[in-house]
N, C-alpha and C positions, 0 to 999 in steps of 0.2 A: 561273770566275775569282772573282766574288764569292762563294760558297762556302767557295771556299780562304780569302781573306782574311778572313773571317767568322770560318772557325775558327783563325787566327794571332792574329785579338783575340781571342776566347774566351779560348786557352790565354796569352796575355799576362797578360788580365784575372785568369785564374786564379792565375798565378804570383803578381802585384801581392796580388793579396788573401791568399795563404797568406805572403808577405812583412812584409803589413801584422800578421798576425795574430801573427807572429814576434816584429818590432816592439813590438807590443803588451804582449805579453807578459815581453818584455826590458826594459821600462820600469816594467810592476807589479813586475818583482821588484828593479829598485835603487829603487824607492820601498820597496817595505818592510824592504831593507835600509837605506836612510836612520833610517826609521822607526826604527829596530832600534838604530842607532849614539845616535840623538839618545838614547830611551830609557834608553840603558844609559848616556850621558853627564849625564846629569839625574839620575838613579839613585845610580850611583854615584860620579861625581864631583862633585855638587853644581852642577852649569853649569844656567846659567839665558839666557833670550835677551835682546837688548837690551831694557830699559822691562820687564824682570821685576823681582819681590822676590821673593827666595825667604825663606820663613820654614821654620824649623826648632821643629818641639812637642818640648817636653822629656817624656819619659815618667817616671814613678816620682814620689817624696817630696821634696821639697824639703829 
């Protein structure tokens, strides 16, 4: 009897952890798509965050 239920946590425990690792993983990749959105919003739209200044260098000759 405790055997059995020994290996019913085990395999819980297992499930929980390859869930967690799922988890995980599902979370680095909309952070680096955040990442990804703000960049290319800074980039190419000029947006900046609150208590930013953005400065723009002029290149070439006056």
């Amino acid at each position: 009897a405790l055997k059995r239920e020994l290996a019913t946590v085990e395999a819980a425990n297992r499930e929980a952890q390859a869930r967690n690792e799922r988890l995980a993983s599902e979370v680095q990749d909309l952070q680096e798509g955040l990442d990804m959105v703000e960049e290319l919003a800074r980039r190419e739209l000029g947006m900046v965050k609150p208590n930013e200044i953005f400065v723009q260098v002029a290149s070439g000759r006056p």
